[in-house]
Residue, then its C-alpha position, 0 to 999 in steps of 0.5 A: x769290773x762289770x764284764x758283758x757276756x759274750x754275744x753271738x754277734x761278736x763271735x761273727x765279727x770275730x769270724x769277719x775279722x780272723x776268719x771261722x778257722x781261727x775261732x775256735x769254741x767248745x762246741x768246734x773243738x777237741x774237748x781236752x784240746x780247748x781244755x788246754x786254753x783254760x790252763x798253764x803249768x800252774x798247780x791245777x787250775x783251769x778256767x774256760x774261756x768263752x772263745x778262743x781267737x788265733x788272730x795272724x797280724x796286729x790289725x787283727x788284734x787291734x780290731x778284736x781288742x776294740x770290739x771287746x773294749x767296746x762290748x766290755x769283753x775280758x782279753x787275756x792274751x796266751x802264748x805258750x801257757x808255760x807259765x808259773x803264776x797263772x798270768x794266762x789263765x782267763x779267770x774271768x773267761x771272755x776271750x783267749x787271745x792266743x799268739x801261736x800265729x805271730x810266730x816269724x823271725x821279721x829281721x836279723x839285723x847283722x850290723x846293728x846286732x839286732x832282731x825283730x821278732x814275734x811274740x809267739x817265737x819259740x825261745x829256743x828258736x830264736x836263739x838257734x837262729x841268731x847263732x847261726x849267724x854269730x849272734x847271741x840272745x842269752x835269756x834261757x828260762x827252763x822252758x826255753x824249748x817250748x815257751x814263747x817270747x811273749x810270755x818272756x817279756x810278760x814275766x821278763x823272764x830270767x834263767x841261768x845266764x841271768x846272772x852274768x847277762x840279765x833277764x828278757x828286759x835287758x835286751x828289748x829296745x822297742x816293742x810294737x803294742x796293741x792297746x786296750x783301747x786298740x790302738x797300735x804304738x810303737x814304745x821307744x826306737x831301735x837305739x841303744x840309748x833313749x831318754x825321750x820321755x818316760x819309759x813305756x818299753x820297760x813299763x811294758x815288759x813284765x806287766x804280764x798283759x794286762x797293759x797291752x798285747x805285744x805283736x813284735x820286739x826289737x831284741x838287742x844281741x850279743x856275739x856269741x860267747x865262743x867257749x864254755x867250761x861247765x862244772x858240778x860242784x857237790x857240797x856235803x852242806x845245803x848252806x855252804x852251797x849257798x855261801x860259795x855262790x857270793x864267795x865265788x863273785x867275791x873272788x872277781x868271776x862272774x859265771x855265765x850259769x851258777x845254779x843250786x840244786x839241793x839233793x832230792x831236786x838232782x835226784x828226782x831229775x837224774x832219775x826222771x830223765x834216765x841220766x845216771x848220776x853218781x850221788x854218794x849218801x853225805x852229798x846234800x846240794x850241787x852248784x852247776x857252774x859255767x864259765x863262757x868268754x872268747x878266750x879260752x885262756x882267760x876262762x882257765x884261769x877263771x877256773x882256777x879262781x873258782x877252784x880256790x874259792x870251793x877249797x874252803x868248803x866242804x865239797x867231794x870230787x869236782x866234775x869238770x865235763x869234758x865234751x859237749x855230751x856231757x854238758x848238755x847232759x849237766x844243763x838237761x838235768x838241771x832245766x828238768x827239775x821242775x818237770x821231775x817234781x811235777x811228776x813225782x808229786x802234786x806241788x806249789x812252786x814259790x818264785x823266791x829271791x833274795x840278794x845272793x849273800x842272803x841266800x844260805x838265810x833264805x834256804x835256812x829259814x825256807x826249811x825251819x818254815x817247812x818243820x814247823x808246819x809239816x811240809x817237805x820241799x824240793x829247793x833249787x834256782x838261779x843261786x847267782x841272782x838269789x832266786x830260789x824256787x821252792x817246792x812245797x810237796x803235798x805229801x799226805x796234806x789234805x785238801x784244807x790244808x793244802x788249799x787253805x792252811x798253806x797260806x800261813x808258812x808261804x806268807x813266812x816264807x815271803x817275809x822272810x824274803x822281804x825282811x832279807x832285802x828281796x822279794x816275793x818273784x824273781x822271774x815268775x810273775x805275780x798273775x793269779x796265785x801270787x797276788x793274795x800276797x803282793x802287800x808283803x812285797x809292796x806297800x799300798x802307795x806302790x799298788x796304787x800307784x800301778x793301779x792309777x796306771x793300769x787304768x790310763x791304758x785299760x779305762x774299763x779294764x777288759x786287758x787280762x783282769x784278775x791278775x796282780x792286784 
């Protein structure tokens, strides 16, 4: 990739295009407030941008995007910077394009059970906003009170509901795509079914920017589910919790949330979070389990179905939360996990999946792995799709170790993934740190195959480079 430096004379034409108050360099900046461009939640890690642009429309992008195709600019589009893979982190400086401006709702359309929106839309802010109406958009990451739709639909993020309602890109229907080039598309049309030609819609969500900057989505809705019963679950065996999850779909119930959460991972958020949370010495690992539907009834008797399941196994006193208090209490505890981690102990997160009936394989095989080579992680994930986040702690390991000699066990514990029928992300994304192990995952036909792509709509590959393959 032959980039070219930034040039005075593009920041002016920056500046004609979004105005000086949205350009923002290191030397017109807060130095930690720029710093924060450079950076995601991604172990630590930063890279400086050259500039960055805070463009209000998708005019704006287009035009700056043209420019920096012509000049031979890197672009690396940033929402939220709550990401997990690194995807926005401009490791080849250039431009930062943050989307924080494009943050309006355009339209919530009641009769067709539709939304417009903008990429830098807080998840939980929309959310709240369609179930005012009695509407429902269930993709929920961890995240979900700070991180943007864009970021969602780079990653086609998941969450807990994942498991009975699907990721961010069960719910787009269209999106609105600055090119790399800059030109402005449209990628489908606002119906439920469309087989008019290939699909760039899908091939867009997840391709984590580096085919082109979204500046708005048509969101498909649901009604919102009325009624919920949570339940948490403590299992005296890490493994029995993992084979209750595909016992419990077995049984005909489909959860709304069916989470994993080994012992320390329950532990350290409970206490980072101030929850207190009974946890007797044998207990190893929780499911938070929640059932939600219209009526009331049926979710009853869908509790019962799950009861008879838990009988076969090893479990203490079932906690059934009886008010909406203790819920949001469950689900905080559970949604803060990564962030107690993060502030007990320096940590690389692997994004791991597998099909569910594998999972008590995968968490076997994860802590074998850790034995051998002399780590400790923290495991616990969205167990109802079969994605486990797997928290390797630094401990005492060096910097050697930490930076090179975990590469070993990582690559393991992918292969263990892909031997099992799963693979190397189920929600995270590939961006920097992961694409050193893409092959694991995908043979060469495959990431050649994305990369003939990549180059149809990014011919000079300015769009968030360094990032995949």
């Amino acid at each position: 990739m032959n980039f070219q430096p930034l040039t005075p004379e593009l920041v002016a034409a920056f500046e004609q295009i979004v105005g000086e108050a949205y350009v923002l360099t290191a030397q017109r900046v807060e130095a930690d407030a720029y710093a924060d461009y450079g950076r995601d939640h991604t172990e630590d890690l930063h890279f400086a941008p050259d500039v960055v642009l805070r463009p209000g429309n998708a005019e704006e992008i287009s035009k700056i995007v043209r420019l920096c195709h012509e000049h031979h600019v890197p672009v690396t589009a940033r929402g939220a910077g709550t990401g997990l893979s690194g995807g926005a982190l401009p490791v080849h400086h250039g431009v930062v394009l943050s989307t924080d401006r494009l943050n309006r709702i355009v339209e919530i359309d009641e009769r067709n059970l539709q939304a417009t929106v903008e990429p830098g839309v807080v998840n939980e802010t929309f959310q709240n906003a369609v179930k005012e109406v009695g509407l429902f958009y269930p993709p929920d990451p961890a995240s979900k009170g700070s991180c943007f739709l864009g970021g969602n639909l780079a990653h086609s993020s998941g969450g807990p509901k994942a498991v009975k309602y699907g990721t961010t890109r069960d719910y787009v229907l269209n999106l609105q795509v600055v090119l790399p080039t800059g030109e402005i598309i449209w990628t489908a049309a606002n119906t439920l079914k469309n087989s008019t030609g290939y699909n760039l819609t899908q091939l867009m969500v997840g391709s984590e920017g580096t085919l082109g900057i979204i500046t708005k989505v048509v969101f498909r809705l649901l009604p919102f589910p009325q009624h919920n019963i949570l339940m948490l679950v403590p299992f005296r065996r890490e493994e029995q919790a993992a084979e209750a999850v595909s016992a419990v779909f077995r049984a005909g119930v489909i959860p709304s949330g069916m989470e994993f959460m080994e012992r320390e991972a329950i532990a350290w958020s409970s206490d980072y979070l101030k929850i207190p949370l009974s946890l007797p010495e044998d207990i190893r690992a929780h499911l938070l389990i929640e059932l939600d539907g219209q009526d009331m009834d049926q979710l009853y008797k869908e509790a019962e179905q799950v009861y008879g399941v838990l009988e076969n196994y090893d479990v203490d006193e079932i906690l059934l939360a009886d008010n909406a208090t203790q819920k949001e209490e469950l689900w905080k505890i559970r949604r803060n996990i990564g962030n107690s981690v993060r502030y007990n102990s320096v940590y690389k997160e692997e994004d791991t999946v597998v099909p569910r009936a594998e999972l008590p394989t995968l968490l076997k095989g994860v802590k074998e792995i850790g034995q051998r080579y002399g780590f400790k992680s923290v495991c616990y994930g969205h167990a109802g799709d079969g994605n486990l986040h797997v928290n390797i702690i630094r401990g005492d390991f060096d910097d050697e170790m930490w930076n090179e000699g975990l590469r070993q066990p990582i690559t393991e514990i992918f292969e263990l993934c892909v031997k099992l029928g799963g693979t190397i992300s189920g929600e995270h994304g590939i961006g920097l740190v992961q694409k050193g192990y893409i092959g694991i995952a995908l043979p060469d036909i495959n990431l050649n195959l994305m990369r003939g792509i990549k180059k149809v709509f990014d011919p000079h590959g300015i769009m968030n480079p360094g990032k995949i393959f």
